[in-house]
C-alpha positions in Angstrom: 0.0 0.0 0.0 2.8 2.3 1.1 4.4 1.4 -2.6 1.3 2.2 -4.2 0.6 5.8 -2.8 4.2 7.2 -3.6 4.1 5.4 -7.3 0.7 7.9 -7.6 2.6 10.6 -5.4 4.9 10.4 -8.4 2.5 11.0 -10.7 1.1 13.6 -9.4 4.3 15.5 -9.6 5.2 14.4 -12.8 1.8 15.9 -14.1 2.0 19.2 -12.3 6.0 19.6 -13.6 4.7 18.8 -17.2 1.4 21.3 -16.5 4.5 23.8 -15.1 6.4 23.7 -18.1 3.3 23.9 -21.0 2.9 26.9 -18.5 5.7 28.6 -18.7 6.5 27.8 -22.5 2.8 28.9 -22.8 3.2 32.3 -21.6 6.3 32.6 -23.0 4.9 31.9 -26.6 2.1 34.6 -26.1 4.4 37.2 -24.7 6.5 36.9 -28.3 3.3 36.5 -30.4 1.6 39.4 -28.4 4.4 41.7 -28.0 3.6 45.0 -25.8 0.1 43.5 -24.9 1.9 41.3 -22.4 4.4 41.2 -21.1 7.2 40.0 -18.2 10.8 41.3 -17.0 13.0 39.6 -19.3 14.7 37.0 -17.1 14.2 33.5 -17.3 13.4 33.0 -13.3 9.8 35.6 -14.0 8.8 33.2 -16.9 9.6 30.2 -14.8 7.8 31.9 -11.2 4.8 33.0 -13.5 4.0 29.7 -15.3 4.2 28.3 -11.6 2.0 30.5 -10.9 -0.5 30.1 -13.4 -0.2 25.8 -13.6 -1.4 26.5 -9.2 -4.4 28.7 -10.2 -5.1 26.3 -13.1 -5.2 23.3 -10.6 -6.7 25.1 -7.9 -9.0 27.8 -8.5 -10.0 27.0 -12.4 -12.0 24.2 -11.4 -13.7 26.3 -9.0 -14.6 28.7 -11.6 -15.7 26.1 -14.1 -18.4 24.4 -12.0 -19.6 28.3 -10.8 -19.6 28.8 -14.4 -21.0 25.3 -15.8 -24.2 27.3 -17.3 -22.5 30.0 -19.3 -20.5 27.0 -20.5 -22.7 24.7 -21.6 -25.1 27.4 -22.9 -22.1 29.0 -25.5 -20.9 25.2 -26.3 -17.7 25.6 -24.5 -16.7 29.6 -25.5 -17.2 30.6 -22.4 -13.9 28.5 -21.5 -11.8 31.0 -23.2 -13.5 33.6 -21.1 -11.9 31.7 -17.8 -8.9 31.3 -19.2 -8.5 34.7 -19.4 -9.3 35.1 -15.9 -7.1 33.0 -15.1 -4.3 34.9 -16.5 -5.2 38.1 -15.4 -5.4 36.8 -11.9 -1.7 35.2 -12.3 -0.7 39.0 -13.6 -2.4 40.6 -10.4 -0.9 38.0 -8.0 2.8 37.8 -9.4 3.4 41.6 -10.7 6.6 41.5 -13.5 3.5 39.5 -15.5 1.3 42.3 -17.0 -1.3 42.1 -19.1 -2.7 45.2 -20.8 -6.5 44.6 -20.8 -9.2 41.7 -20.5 -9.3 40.8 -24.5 -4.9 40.5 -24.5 -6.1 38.1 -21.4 -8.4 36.0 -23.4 -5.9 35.7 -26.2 -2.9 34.8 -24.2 -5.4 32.4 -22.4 -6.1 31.1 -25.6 -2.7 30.9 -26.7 -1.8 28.9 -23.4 -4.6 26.6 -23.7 -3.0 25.8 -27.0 0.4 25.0 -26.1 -1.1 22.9 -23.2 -3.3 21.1 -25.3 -0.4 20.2 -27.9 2.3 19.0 -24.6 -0.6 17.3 -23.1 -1.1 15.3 -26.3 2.7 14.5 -27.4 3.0 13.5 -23.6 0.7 11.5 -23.8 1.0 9.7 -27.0 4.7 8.9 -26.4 3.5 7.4 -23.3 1.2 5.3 -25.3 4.0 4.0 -27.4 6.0 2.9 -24.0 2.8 1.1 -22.7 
């Protein structure tokens, strides 16, 4: 039993660093394809700190958000998703402050962009471990 809970211990962790990383690399692609709409101190600690950041909120307080918001959801067909996601960052920008974002819509598109870039590492993670399986 004791072998059992620190092999899904292990998992866990694995996950979040993997959720840490699409994270960071996220924001880091939607600073570059965003330019002056948001943007970070240029050091590589602030991008690291700030996808930490967001991958916390994401596992914490999104799922929060999404049940308070399951109506607006269901009733756009899933849209309203990018409208959290952009909450989401914004919040990370008000918590950790070298992140700024210039207004609600940059938000939504670097939300968007993120949810991208996690989509795409969740998927080649998980078809490579597919192929080890």
């Amino acid at each position: 039993m004791v072998q059992f809970n620190a092999v899904k211990r292990q998992g866990f962790l694995l996950k979040f660093l993997i959720r840490w990383t699409a994270c960071s690399l996220g924001i880091w692609i939607a600073a570059a394809l965003l330019g002056h709409r948001l943007t970070y101190d240029e050091s590589f600690a602030v991008l690291i700190i700030a996808g930490f950041i967001l991958a916390l909120v994401n596992a914490i307080i999104k799922p929060i958000v999404i049940l308070l918001s399951l109506p607006a959801i269901l009733l756009t067909l899933g849209l309203f998703m990018l409208v959290v996601n952009g909450l989401m960052v914004l919040l990370v920008a008000w918590l950790y402050g070298p992140l700024e974002v210039s207004g609600f819509w940059s938000a939504m598109l670097a939300g968007l962009i993120i949810g991208v870039v996690n989509f795409l590492v969740s998927t080649i993670i998980e078809s490579s471990q597919k192929g080890v399986e």
